[in-house]
MMTF fields as JSON, N, C-alpha, C and O atoms, coordinates in Angstrom:
{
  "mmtfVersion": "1.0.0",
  "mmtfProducer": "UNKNOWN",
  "numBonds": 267,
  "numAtoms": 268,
  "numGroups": 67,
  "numChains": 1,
  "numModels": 1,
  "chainsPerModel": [1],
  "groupsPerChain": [67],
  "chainIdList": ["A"],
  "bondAtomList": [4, 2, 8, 6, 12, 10, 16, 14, 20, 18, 24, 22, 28, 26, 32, 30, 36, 34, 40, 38, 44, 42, 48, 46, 52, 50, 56, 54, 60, 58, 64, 62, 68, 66, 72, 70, 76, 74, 80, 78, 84, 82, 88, 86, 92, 90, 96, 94, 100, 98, 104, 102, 108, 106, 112, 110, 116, 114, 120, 118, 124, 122, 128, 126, 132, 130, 136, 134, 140, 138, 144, 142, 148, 146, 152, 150, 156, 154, 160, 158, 164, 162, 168, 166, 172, 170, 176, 174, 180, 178, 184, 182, 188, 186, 192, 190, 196, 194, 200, 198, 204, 202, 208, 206, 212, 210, 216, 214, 220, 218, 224, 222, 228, 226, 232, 230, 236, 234, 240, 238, 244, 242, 248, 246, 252, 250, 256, 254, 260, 258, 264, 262],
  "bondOrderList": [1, 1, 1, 1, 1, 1, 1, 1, 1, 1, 1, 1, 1, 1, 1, 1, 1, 1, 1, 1, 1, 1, 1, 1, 1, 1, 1, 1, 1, 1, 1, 1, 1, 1, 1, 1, 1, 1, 1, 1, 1, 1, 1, 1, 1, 1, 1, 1, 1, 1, 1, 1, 1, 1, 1, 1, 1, 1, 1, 1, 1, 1, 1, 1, 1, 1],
  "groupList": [{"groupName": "UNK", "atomNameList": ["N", "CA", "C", "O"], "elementList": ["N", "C", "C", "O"], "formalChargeList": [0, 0, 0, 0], "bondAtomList": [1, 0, 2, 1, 3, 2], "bondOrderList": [1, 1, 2], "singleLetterCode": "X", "chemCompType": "L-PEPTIDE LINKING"}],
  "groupTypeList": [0, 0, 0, 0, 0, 0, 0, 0, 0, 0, 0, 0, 0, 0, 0, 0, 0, 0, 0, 0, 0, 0, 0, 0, 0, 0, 0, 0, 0, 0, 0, 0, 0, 0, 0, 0, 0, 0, 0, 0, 0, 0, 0, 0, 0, 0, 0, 0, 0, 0, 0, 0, 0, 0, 0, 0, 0, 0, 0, 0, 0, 0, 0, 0, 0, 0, 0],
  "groupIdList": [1, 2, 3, 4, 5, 6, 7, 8, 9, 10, 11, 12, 13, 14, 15, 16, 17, 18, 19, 20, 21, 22, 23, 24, 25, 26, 27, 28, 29, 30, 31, 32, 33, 34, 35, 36, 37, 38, 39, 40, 41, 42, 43, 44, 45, 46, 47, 48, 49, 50, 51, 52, 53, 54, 55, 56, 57, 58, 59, 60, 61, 62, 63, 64, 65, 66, 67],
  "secStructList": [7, 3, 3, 3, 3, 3, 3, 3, 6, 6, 3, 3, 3, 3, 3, 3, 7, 7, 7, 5, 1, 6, 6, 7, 7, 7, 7, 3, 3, 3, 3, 1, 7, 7, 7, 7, 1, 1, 6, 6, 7, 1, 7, 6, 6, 7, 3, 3, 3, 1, 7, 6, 6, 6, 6, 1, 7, 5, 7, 7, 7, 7, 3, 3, 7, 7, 7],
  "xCoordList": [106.117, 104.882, 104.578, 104.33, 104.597, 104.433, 102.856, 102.464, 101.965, 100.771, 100.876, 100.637, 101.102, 100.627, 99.123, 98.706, 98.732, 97.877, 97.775, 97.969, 97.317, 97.065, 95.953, 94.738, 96.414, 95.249, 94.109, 92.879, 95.311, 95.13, 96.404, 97.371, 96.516, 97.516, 99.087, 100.169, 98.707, 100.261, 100.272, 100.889, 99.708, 99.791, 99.441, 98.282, 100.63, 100.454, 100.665, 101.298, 99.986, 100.68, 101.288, 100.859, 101.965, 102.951, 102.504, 102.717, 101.822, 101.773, 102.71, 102.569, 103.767, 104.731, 104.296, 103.634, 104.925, 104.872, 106.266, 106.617, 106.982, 108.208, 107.652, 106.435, 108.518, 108.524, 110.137, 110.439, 111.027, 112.211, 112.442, 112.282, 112.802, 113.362, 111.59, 111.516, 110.301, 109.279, 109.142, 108.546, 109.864, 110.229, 110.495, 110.015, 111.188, 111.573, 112.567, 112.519, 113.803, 114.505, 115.85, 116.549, 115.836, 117.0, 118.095, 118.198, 119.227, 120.444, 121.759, 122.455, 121.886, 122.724, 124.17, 124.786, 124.832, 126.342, 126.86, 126.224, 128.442, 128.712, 128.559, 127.653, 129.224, 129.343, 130.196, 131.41, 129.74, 130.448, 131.344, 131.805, 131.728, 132.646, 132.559, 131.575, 134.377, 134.102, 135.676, 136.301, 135.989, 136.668, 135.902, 134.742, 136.418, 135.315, 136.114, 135.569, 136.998, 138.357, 137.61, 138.034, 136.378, 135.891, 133.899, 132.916, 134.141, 132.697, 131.667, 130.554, 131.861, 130.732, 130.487, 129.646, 131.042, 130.865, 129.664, 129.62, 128.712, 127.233, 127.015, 126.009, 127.897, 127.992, 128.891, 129.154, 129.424, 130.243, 129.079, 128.12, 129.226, 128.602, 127.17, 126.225, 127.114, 125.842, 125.613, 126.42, 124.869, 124.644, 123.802, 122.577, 124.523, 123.468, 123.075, 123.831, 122.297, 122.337, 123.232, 123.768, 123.701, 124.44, 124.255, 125.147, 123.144, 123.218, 121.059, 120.382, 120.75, 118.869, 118.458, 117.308, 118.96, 118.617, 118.609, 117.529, 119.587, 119.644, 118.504, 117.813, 118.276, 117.552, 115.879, 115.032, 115.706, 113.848, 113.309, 113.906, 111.988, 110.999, 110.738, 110.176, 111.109, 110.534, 109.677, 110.089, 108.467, 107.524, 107.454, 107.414, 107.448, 107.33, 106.623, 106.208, 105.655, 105.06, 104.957, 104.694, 105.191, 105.645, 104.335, 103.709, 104.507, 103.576, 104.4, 105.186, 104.445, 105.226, 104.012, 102.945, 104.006, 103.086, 103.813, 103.879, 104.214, 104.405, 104.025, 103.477, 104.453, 103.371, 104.641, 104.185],
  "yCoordList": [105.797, 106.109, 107.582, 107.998, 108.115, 109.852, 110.095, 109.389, 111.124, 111.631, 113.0, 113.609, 113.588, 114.998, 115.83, 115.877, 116.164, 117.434, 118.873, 119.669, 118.857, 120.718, 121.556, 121.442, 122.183, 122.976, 123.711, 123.684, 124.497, 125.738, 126.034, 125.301, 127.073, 127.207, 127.169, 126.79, 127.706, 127.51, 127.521, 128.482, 126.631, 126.043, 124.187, 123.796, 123.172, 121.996, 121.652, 122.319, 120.481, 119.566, 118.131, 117.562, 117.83, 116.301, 115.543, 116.0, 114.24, 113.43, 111.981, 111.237, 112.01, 110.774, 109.659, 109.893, 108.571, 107.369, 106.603, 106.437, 106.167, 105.556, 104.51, 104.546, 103.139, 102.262, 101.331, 100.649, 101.581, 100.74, 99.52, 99.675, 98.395, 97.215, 96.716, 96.528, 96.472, 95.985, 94.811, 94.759, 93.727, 92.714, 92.515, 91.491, 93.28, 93.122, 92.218, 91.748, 91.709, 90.574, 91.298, 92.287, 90.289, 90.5, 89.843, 88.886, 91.232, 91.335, 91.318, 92.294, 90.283, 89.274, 89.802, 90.172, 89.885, 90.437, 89.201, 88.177, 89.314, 88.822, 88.405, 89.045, 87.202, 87.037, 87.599, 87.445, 88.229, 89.147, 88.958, 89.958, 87.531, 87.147, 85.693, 85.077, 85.242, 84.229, 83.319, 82.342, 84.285, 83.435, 82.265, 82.469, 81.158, 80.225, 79.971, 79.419, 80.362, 79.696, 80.36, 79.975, 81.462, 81.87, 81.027, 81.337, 80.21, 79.216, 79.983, 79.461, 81.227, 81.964, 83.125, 83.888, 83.437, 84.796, 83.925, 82.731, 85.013, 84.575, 84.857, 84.372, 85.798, 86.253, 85.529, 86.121, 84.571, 83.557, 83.223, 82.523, 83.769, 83.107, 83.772, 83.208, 85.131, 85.742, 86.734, 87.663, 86.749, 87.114, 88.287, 88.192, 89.55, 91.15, 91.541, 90.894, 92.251, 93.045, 93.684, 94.28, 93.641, 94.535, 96.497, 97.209, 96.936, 98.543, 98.07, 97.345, 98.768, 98.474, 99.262, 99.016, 100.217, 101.553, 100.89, 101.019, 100.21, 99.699, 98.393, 98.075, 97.691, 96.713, 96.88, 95.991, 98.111, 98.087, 98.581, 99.148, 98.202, 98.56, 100.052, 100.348, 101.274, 102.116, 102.677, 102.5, 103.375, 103.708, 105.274, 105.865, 105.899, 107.301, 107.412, 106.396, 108.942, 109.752, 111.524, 112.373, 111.622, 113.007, 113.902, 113.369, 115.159, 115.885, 117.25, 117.713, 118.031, 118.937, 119.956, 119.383, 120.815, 121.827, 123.702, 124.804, 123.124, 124.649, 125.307, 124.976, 126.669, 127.277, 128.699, 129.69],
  "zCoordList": [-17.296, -17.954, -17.697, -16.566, -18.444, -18.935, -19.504, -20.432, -18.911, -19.75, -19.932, -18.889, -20.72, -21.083, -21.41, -22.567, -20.82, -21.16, -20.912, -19.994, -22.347, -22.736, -21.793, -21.949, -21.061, -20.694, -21.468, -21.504, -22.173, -22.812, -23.641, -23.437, -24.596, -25.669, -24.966, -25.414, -23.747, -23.18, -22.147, -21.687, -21.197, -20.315, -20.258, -20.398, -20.032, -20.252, -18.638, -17.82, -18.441, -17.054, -17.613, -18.617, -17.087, -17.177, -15.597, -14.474, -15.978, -14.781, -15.317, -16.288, -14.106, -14.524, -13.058, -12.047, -13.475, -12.489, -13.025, -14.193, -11.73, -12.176, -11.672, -11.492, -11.264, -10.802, -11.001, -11.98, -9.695, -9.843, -8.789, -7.578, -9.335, -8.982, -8.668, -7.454, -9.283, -9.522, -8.664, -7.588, -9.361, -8.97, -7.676, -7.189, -6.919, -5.58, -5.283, -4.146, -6.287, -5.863, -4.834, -5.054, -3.612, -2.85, -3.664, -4.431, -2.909, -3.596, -2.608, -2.326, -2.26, -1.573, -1.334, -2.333, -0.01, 0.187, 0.139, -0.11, 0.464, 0.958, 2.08, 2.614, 3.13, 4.104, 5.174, 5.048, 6.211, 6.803, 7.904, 8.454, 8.397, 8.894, 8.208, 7.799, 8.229, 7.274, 8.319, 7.908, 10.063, 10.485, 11.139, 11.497, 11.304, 11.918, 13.723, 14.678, 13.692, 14.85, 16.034, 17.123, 16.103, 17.63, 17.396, 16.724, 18.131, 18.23, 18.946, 19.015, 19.535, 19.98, 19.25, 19.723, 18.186, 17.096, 16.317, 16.017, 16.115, 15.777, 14.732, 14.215, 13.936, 12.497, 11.763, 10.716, 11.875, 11.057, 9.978, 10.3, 8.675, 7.423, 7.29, 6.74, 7.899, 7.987, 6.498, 6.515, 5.456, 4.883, 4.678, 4.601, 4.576, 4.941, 3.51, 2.785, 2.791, 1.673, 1.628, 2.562, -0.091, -0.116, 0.005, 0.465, -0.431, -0.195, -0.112, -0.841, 0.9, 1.37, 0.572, 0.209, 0.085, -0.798, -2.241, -2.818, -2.937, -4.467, -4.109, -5.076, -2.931, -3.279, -2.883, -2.962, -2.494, -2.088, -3.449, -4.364, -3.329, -4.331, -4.154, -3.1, -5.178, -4.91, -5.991, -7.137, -5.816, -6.627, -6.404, -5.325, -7.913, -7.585, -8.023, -8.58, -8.24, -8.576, -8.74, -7.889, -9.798, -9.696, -11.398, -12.314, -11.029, -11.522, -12.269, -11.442, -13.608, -13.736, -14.103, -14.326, -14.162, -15.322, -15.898, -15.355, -17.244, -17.956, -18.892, -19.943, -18.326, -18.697, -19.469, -20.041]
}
């Protein structure tokens, strides 16, 4: 979502707002050990995100003005 306004004949400002992954849905790895043969490994079948960066909600805000 983009707004433009004119100051004056030649000077404008641009106020933007992004908004990515809104929703917020987690985005599931694989499983990161998948031997089962050691009964005290605690990560057998543990499921991490795949990248924390592609799956958080981020919201921007940004401002331009030219002149």
């Amino acid at each position: 979502m983009a707004e433009k306004i004119t100051i004056s004949e030649r000077l404008e400002a641009e106020l933007r707002f992004d908004a990515f992954n809104v929703s917020n849905h987690w985005n599931p790895g694989q499983p990161g050990d998948t031997n089962v043969s050691n009964p005290s490994d605690t990560q057998v079948g543990v499921i991490n995100q795949n990248n924390s960066q592609n799956s958080a909600r981020i919201l921007q805000i940004s401002g331009r003005i030219t002149f």
